[in-house]
Each structure stands twice: as structure tokens, then as C-alpha cells.
VOMITI-270611 format. One line per 5 residues: their letters; for each residue x, y, z of C-alpha. Coordinates in steps of 0.2 Angstrom, whole numbers. Example, Ala and Ser with C-alpha at 12.3 -4.5 7.8 and 13.67 -1.06 7.14 Angstrom:
REM VOMITI-270611
as> 62 -22 39 | 68 -5 36 .
***
This chain:
REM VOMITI-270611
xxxxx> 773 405 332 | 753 409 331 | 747 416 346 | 732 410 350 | 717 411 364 .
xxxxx> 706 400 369 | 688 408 374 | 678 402 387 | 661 409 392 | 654 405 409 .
xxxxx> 637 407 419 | 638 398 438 | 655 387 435 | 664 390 450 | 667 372 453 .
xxxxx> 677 369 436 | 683 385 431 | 700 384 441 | 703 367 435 | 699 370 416 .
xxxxx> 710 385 415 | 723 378 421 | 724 363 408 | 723 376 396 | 737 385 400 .
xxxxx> 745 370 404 | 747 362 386 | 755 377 379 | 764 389 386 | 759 402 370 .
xxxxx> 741 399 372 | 731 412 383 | 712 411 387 | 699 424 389 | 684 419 403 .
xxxxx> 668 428 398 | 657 427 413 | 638 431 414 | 639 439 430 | 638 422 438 .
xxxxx> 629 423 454 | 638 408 461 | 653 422 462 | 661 410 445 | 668 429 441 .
xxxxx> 676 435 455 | 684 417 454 | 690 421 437 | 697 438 444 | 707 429 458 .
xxxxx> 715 417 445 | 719 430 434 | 729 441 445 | 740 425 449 | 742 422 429 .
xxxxx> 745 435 417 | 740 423 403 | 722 423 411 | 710 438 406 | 692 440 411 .
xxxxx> 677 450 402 | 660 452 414 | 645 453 408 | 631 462 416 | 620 449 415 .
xxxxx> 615 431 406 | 609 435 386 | 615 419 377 | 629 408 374 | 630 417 356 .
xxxxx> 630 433 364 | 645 427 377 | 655 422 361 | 651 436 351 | 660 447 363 .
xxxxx> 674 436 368 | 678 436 349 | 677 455 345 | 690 454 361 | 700 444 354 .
xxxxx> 701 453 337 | 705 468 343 | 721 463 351 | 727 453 334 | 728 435 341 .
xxxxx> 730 423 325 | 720 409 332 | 703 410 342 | 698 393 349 | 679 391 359 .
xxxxx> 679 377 373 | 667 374 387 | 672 378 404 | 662 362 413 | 679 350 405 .
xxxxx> 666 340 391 | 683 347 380 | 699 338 382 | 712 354 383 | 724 341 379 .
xxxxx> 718 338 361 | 723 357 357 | 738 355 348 | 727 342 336 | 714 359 335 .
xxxxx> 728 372 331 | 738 359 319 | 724 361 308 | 722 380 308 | 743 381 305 .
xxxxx> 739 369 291 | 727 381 283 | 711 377 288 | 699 394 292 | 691 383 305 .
xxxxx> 693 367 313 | 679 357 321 | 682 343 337 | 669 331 333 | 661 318 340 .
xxxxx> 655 308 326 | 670 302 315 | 678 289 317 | 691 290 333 | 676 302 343 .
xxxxx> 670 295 360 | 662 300 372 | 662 296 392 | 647 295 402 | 633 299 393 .
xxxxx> 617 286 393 | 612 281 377 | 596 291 375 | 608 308 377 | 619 300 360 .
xxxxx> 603 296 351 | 594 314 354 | 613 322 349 | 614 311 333 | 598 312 326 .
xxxxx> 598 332 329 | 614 333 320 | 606 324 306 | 594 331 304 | 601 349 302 .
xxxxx> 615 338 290 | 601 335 279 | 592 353 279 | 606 361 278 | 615 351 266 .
xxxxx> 631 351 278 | 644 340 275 | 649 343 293 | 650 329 305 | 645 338 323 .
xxxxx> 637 356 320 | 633 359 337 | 650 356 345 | 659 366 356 | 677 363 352 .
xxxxx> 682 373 339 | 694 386 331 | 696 401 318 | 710 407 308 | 708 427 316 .
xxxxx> 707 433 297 | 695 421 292 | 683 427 307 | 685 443 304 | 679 441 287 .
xxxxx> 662 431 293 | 652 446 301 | 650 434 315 | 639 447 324 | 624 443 314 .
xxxxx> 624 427 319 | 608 430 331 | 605 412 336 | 608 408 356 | 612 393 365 .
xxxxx> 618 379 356 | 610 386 340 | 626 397 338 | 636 385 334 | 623 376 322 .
xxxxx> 623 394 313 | 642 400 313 | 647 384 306 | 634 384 293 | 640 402 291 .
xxxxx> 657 397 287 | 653 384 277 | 641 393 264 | 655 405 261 | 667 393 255 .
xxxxx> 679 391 269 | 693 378 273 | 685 366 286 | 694 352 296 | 686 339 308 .
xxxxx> 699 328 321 | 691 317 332 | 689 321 351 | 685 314 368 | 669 320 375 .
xxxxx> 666 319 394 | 649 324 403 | 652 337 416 | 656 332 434 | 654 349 442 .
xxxxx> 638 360 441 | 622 359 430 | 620 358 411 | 613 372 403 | 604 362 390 .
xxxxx> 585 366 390 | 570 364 381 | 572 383 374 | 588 378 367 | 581 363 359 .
xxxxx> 567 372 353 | 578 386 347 | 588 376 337 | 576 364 329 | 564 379 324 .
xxxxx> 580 388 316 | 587 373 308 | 569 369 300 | 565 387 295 | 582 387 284 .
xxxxx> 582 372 277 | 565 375 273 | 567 393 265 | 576 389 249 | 589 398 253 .
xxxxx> 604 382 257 | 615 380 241 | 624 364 243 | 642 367 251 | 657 372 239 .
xxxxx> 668 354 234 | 682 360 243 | 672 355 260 | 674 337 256 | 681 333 274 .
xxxxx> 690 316 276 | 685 310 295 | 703 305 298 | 705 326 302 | 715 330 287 .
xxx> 708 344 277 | 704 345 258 | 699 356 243 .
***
């Protein structure tokens, strides 16, 4: 059986962090999860600490301070590949991602997909309580880094996702310099440029209920300076056929 962990970076999430962890472990009894914590001020790590010493599936990384949500993965990744786990998943810790649509996540790793995307904008995605200004900003700025960077990707900046462990390996993952929500615009356009198997599967998406969104006009800035500069650099080839994704989740060649 794969073994897998889920990685879970964290700055000032002491509300939701018991609560998220333990769905986690919940749905499988193989899957582990890694916190990464930015030395949280709100004592979000020490949580995570407690936790863990009740739950040997439980690990904790600390930070010494708040760099980036690029940077927070980054490690939790080099982690995770040095002690030979065959699937690394990324999830928020604020509950937005439904830990009960894992199994849907790592079906399509064991079905050979290099990475597997939970997207909101196929059919089957919803999500739960976000005004309709919040859907229009996040569809037109997925659209418009679809059509610069000639993705055939349905949700480039979600959260929810999975690697094969070889297949990340492989992507020199630590170049990626992008922070915030750019990260993820960049790893999957990484992965997608080198040819890799890529899967979608629909999933709920629910605002937070505990703490603050880190969303800022920074991150937004970030990402629409990034996307523009690439797109606009001559240097996107169109992505390789195999990445033809059907929305029903399935992948293809």
C-alpha cells in the first residue's frame, strides 16, 4: 500500500488545526501528515507539538519565521522525500479542503498520474460560502493565467493537490521562487511544461470558519505580475497532448 503524507503549512491556525488533523488521519489509517508552522505567534505550533505527541502519525517542522507559502512547502517536501513517502499531498489547514475527498486525490496518483489536482472549476466542483465577487475575482485570474500560459489546467492556484514522490523529485521543485498563491500557479505549470501525467477530480470548496485569510494585495500582485511576465516572455510552448484532462477526473495521454 502507498504510504503517503499530507503537508500542511501553518501561520496563526490554532483554531482549526486540531480539527483538520484529525480528519486527516481519520480517513485513512496509512496516511500521515506533516504541519510546517511559521512560528505562529498565536502558539499554532506548540499546538501542533501537543497533538503530535498524543499521535505518532503527526509530525511537526517549525520554522523560524513567516517567508512564504512556497517557502513552507518547499521544506515540507524536501521532508517528505527524505524519508521515502510515495505520495505527497498539499492541503490547507483552515478546512477550505474536504479530507474526505483524499481517497478521490490518491486514486489518481495509484492510477499513474505524476500529479493530481482538486479543482473547483469542472464540472462536480462547488463551493460553500463565498459571495459572488470572491468566484468572479478567482475565475477570471485562473483564466487569465490559462490563456498566458497556455494551461490546459482547470484551477492553477488550488490548494488540493498530490505528487507521485518520484515525479517530484524529478521537478527541481526548489527553483520554484514564487510565494503565496503564485506557488502553486508556478509548480503546476512546472509540471505541466515537462510533460507530466496530470489528473483533475472535482472537489468541495468551503471558506474558512476559523482565523483570517491570508489573501493580500501582495499575493495578488505577485501572481498577476508573474503570470504576465511569462506569458509574456516567449518562453510558454503549448502543453504536450498527453495533458488533455477530461473534467470527469480521469486522466489521459
Amino acid at each position: 500500500m502507498a504510504k503517503s503524507i499530507v503537508v500542511i503549512p501553518t501561520y496563526n491556525e490554532i483554531g482549526s488545526i486540531a480539527g483538520i488533523t484529525a480528519r486527516i488521519l481519520a480517513v485513512d489509517p496509512q496516511v500521515e501528515v506533516l504541519v510546517v508552522d511559521d512560528n505562529s505567534p498565536d502558539g499554532t505550533g506548540a499546538l501542533a507539538d501537543r497533538l503530535a505527541a498524543e499521535q505518532p502519525r503527526l509530525h511537526v517542522m517549525h520554522r523560524t519565521e513567516k517567508n512564504g507559502l512556497g517557502a513552507a512547502y518547499a521544506a515540507g517536501f524536501a521532508w517528505a522525500l527524505e524519508r521515502d513517502y510515495d505520495f505527497v499531498v498539499e492541503m490547507d489547514a483552515d478546512g477550505s479542503h474536504q479530507p474526505e475527498e483524499l481517497p478521490r486525490l490518491t486514486a489518481l496518483l495509484e492510477s499513474g498520474c505524476d500529479m493530481a489536482i482538486g479543482t473547483r472549476w469542472i464540472p462536480g466542483g462547488v463551493i460553500v460560502n463565498w459571495p459572488a465577487y470572491r468566484k468572479a475575482i478567482s475565475r477570471s485570474g485562473t483564466a487569465y493565467a490559462r490563456i498566458l500560459l497556455r494551461s490546459r489546467l482547470h484551477d492553477l492556484t488550488s490548494g488540493y493537490r498530490g505528487f507521485r514522490a518520484e515525479s517530484l523529485r524529478a521537478i527541481d521543485f526548489t527553483s520554484v521562487n514564487s510565494q503565496g498563491y503564485c506557488f502553486q500557479i508556478e509548480l503546476a505549470w512546472l509540471f505541466e511544461r515537462s510533460g507530466a501525467r496530470i489528473g483533475e477530480f472535482p472537489i468541495t470548496f468551503v471558506e474558512r470558519e476559523e482565523g483570517v485569510s491570508k489573501m493580500s494585495t501582495g499575493i495578488v500582485v505577485e501572481a498577476l505580475a508573474k503570470v504576465t511576465g511569462w506569458g509574456l516572455s516567449g518562453l510558454v510552448g503549448r502543453a504536450p497532448a498527453r495533458l488533455a484532462l477530461p473534467a470527469a477526473g480521469t486522466p489521459s495521454r
